[in-house]
N, C-alpha and C positions, 0 to 999 in steps of 0.2 A: 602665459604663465598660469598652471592650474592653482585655483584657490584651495582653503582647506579642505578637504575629502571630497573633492573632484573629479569625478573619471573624464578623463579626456583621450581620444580614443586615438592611437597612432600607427593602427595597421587597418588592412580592410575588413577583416575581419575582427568584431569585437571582442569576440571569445579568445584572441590571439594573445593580445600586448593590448593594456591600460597604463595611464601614468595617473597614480594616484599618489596623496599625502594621507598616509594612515598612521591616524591616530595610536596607534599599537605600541611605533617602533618611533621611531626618528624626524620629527615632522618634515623634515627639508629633503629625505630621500625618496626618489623615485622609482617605483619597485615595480614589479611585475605582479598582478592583481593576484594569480595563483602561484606569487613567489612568498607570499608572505609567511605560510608557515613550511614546516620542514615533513621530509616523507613523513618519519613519526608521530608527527603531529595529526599531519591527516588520518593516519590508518586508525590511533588512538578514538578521534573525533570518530570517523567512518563504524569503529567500533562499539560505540557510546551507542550511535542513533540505531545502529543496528540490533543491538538488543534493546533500546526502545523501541522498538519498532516489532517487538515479541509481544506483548504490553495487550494493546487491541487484540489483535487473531488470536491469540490463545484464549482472552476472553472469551469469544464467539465457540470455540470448541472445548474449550478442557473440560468444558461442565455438562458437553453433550452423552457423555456415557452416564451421566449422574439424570438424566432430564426425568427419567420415571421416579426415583427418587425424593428429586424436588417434588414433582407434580404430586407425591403420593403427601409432602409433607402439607402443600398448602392446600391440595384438594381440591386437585384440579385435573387439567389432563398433559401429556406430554406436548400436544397441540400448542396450549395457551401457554406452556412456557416456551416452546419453539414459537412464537409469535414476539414476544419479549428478545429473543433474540432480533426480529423482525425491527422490532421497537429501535433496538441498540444500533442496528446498522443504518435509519435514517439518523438516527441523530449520530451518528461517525460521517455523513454525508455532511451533517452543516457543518461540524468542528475543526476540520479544516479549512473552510470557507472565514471563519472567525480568528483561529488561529497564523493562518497564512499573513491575516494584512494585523493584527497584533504585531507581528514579528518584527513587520515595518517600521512600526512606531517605538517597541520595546527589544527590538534584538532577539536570536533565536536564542541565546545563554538563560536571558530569563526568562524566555517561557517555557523553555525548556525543564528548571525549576520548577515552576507555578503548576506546570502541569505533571510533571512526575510525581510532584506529592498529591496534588488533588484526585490522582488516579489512587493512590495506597491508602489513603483515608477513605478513598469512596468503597473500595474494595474489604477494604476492613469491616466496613459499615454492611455490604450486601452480607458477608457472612455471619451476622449478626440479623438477618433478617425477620419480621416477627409475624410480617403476613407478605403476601403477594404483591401489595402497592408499594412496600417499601422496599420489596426483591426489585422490582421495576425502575423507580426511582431513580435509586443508586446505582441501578446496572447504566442508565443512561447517562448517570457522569463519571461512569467508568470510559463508557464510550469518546464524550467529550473532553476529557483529558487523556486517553489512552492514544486517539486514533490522530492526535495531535501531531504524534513524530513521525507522521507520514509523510507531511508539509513540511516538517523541520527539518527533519531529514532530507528531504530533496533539495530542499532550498542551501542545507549546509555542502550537497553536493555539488550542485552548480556555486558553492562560493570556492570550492578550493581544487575542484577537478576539470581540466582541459577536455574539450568535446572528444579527444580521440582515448584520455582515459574515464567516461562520466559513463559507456556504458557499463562497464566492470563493477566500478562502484556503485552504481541504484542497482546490476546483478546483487551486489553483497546484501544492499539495503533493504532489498526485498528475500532476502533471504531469510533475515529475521520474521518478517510479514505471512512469507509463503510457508516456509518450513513450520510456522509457528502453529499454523491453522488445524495440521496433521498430528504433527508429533505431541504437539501438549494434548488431544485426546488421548492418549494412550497412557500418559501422565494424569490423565482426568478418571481414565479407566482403572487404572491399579489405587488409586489416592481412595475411590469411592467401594471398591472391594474393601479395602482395609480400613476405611476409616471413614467418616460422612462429608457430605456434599460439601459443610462449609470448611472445610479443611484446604480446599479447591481458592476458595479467594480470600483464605489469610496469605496463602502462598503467592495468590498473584496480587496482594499488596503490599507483601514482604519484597519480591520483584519490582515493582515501583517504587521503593524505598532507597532498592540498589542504583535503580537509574538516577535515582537524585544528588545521592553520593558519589556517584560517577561523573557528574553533570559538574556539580559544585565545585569538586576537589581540581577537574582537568579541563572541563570543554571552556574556550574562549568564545567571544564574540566570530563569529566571521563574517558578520556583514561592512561594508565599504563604510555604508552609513548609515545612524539610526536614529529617529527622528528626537526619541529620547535625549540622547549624547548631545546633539546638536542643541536643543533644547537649554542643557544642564550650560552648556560653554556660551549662551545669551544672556543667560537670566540669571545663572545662580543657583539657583532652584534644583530640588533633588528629586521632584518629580511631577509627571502633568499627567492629569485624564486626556487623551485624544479622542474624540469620536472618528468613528467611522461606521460603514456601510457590511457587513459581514455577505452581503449576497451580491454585491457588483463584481465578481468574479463570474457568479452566473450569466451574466451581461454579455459575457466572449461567447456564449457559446450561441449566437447568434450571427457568429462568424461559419462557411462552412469547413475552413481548414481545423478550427478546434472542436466541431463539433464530431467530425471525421475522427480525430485523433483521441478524444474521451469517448469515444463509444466502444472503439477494443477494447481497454481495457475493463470495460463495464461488462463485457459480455466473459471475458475470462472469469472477471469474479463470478459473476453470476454462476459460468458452468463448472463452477468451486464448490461453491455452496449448493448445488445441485448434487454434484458428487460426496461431498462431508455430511452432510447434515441429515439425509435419514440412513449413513450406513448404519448407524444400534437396528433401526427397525427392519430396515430390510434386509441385515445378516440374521437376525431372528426370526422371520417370518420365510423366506427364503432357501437358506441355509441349515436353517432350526439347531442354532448355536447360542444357548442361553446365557453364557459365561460372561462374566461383563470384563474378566480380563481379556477373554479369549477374542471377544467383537473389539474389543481396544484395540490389540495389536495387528486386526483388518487395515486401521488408519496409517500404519509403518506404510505401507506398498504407496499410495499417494505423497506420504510426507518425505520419503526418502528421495521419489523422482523429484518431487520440488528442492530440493538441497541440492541436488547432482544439477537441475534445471539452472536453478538461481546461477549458479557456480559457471556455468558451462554459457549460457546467456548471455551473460554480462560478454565475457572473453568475445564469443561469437558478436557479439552488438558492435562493440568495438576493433574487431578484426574485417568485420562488412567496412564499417566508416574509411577506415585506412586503404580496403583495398579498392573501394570506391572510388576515392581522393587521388588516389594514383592513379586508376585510369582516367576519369576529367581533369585532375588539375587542380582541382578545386571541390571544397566538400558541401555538399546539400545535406541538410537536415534532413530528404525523407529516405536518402539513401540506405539509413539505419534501418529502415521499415522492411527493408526488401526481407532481413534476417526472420520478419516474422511470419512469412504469407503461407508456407510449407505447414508450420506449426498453427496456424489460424487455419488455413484451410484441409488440410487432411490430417492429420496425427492425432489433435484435441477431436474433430468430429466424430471421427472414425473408431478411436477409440472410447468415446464416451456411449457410443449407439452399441458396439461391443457388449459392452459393459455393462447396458442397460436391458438387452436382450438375450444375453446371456444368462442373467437373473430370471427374467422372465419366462424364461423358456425351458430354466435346469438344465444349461447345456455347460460345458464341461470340465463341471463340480467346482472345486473353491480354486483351485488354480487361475481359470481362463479370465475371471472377474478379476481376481487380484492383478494379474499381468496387465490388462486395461487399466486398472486403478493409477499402475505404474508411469503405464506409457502417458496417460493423461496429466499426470501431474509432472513427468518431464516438460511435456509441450507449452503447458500452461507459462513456467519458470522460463522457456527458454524464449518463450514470446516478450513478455511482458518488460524485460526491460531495455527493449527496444522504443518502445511506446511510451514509458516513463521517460527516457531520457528525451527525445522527441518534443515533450513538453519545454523541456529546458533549451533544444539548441534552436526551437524553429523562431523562437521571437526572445533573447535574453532580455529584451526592456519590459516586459510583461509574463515574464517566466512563475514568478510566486503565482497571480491569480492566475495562471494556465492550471498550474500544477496541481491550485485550491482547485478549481473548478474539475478540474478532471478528476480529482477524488471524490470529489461531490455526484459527480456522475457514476464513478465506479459501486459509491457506498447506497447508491438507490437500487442498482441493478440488484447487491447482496442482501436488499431489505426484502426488494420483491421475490430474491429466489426461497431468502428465512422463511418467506412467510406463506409462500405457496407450496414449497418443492411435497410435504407430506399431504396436502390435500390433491395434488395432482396424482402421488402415487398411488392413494385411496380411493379415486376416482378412475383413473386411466392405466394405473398400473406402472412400477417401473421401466417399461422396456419403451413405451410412447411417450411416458416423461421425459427421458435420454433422448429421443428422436426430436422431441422439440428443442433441448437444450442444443441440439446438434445443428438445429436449423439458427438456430443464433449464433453459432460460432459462424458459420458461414457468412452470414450479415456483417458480423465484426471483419470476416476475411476480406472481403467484399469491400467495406469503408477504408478497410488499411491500403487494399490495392491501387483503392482512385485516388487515395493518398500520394503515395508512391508513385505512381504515374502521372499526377496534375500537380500536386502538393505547392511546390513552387511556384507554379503559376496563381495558384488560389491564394495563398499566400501574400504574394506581392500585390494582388488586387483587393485582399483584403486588408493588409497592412502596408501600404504602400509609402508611409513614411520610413519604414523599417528594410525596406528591399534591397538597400546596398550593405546589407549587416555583413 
């Protein structure tokens, strides 16, 4: 007889059939763990995190066609405020580490709140800035509550979707993510023609305002248990400090199966932010196109394959697992991976080295760059939510710090690329920039394949309490 909100597992597979008592609906019935809410419910949720999940990346770019601007207001160079980008994305690396095991204790509902508004005030706050440290400041807890519903999101994915539909939806979720990172510079480009820089983040904390309202009015709890609730039905009491540890998610990655499994996706972002972040400079230096709408809409070719990508990804992720499952019998968590090895090892390399020497070399004018820009940001999207779901189906008892830690990995990669990609192009040029970024993708293809190939084995030896999941 399970006690109050008990999972007790009654098929082999956990991800399958749970018998819980949730709190929600009816204490005494016995439901199916992803039976609790209705399609509507999920797509509603699915859509809440997904435009939270625009929130962060747009950050990181809508302000990138404004960066001369800025730099000219504080008196600086476009460098040191593409370093403050740098800034933002180590601390997006811890804030999911923080935010992920919060969730445990407080539910994703409320931090979900807590953190949507802390993003619109912080955001309000940068465009109001009065010098450089206070531009910096604030961008950093735009970061820490922006970069939050990456973790939120994944985690509300894995509460209310089946492994044969989870990769479709982290495709959606990351479609917020990925399409965000592209299409808001262009949004960043035309805002800063017509009007000034801080125009840029009243609107992304008028954005954050919306998530909040969206958050409050419709999103429910969807966790099993939370340590709060349990808490509140001991004691009485309406609310407790928990401590915890914000960096023992780092601790997994001492494991080789998660170390294998957050490093592609570190190297995607990374060859992201390689490819966004000095297009202003090197469509002007380059190209010799001054227009600052004109370099804006360079970022359409990138931000549109990430949209078709995200979209197309997810379906593929979860059309691999299914056909997988049919020919074993049974389905393995790295069987997902297979969907990414084409897209990690030739499409993203191939065409970022393109891309990068084609610039360099003035070979064949604004078309041939642009079609690479394209095909790289399909690959990107069509890889990447293989990888994220991965986190979720390979260990569900430790899935939150997998998913904290693997962002935590991914958001160092996007620190190092902020903050090197324009002194490497300064020094060595765009075309051997791309070739190195090119060699990383490979590395990512490389970790994903002995994935795929041992995964399970490494797996079970690593988690060996967990191997009849």
């Amino acid at each position: 007889m399970a006690t109050k909100n008990e999972i007790v597992v009654t098929a082999k597979d956990t991800s399958d059939a749970v018998e819980l008592d949730n709190s929600l609906d009816n204490p005494s019935d016995t439901i199916n763990k992803y039976d609790r809410f209705t399609r509507n419910q999920k797509r509603l949720y699915l859509f809440i995190v997904t435009v939270a999940c625009f929130l962060s990346p747009i950050s990181t770019t809508m302000f990138l066609p404004a960066v001369p601007e800025i730099a000219a207001q504080f008196h600086t160079t476009g460098t040191t405020i593409n370093i403050s980008n740098a800034v933002y994305c180590v601390v997006m690396a811890i804030s999911p580490l923080i935010v992920g095991t919060l969730c445990k204790s407080y539910g994703k509902r409320y931090m979900s709140l807590v953190c949507s508004l802390g993003y619109s005030i912080a955001s309000y706050v940068v465009s109001q800035s009065q010098n450089l440290t206070m531009f910096f400041i604030f961008r950093a807890f735009m970061a820490i509550f922006g970069t939050a519903y990456f973790s939120i999101g994944s985690m509300i994915v894995a509460d209310i979707y089946i492994p044969e539909e989870r990769g479709t939806a982290s495709g959606l979720l990351m479609l917020g993510a990925q399409a965000g990172l592209a299409i808001a510079a262009v949004f960043g480009g035309i805002i800063t023609h017509y009007s000034k820089w801080n125009t840029i983040f009243l609107l992304l904390g008028s954005m954050g305002a919306f998530v909040f309202i969206l958050s409050f009015m419709f999103l429910k709890e969807t966790s099993v248990t939370v340590e709060l609730f349990e808490y509140r039905k001991e004691t009485g009491k309406k609310f407790k400090f928990f401590t915890f540890n914000p960096f023992r998610p780092v601790i997994l990655t001492r494991f080789l199966p998660v170390f294998l499994s957050c490093f592609a996706p570190g190297v995607i972002l990374y060859n992201m932010f390689c490819l966004l972040v000095p297009i202003t400079y090197v469509i002007k230096g380059n190209l010799h196109i001054e227009s600052t709408i004109l370099i804006s809409l360079f970022y359409l070719a990138p931000g549109t394959g990430f949209v078709i990508g995200s979209i197309l990804g997810g379906w593929y992720s979860d059309y691999t697992v299914r056909k997988f499952k049919k020919m074993r019998g049974r389905r393995i968590p790295e069987d997902r991976l297979s969907a990414s090895l084409i897209f990690l090892g030739f499409f993203s390399p191939i065409s970022i080295l393109i891309y990068g020497w084609s610039l360099e070399k003035d070979l064949g004018g604004i078309a041939l760059p642009v079609i690479m820009m394209f095909i790289n940001g399909i690959s990107q999207c069509m890889a990447i939510p293989n990888v994220n779901s991965y986190s979720i189906d390979a260990s569900p008892q430790i899935a939150p710090d997998w998913i904290a830690n693997s962002f935590f990995l991914r958001f160092l990669f996007s620190a190092v690329a902020n903050g090197t990609v324009l002194v490497q192009i300064n020094t060595i040029g765009i075309g051997w920039t791309c070739t190195i970024t090119a060699f990383i993708l490979w590395l990512g293809f490389t970790t994903t394949g002995i994935l795929f190939l041992w995964g399970e084995k490494l797996r079970n030896r690593s988690f060996p309490q967990f191997q009849d999941q």
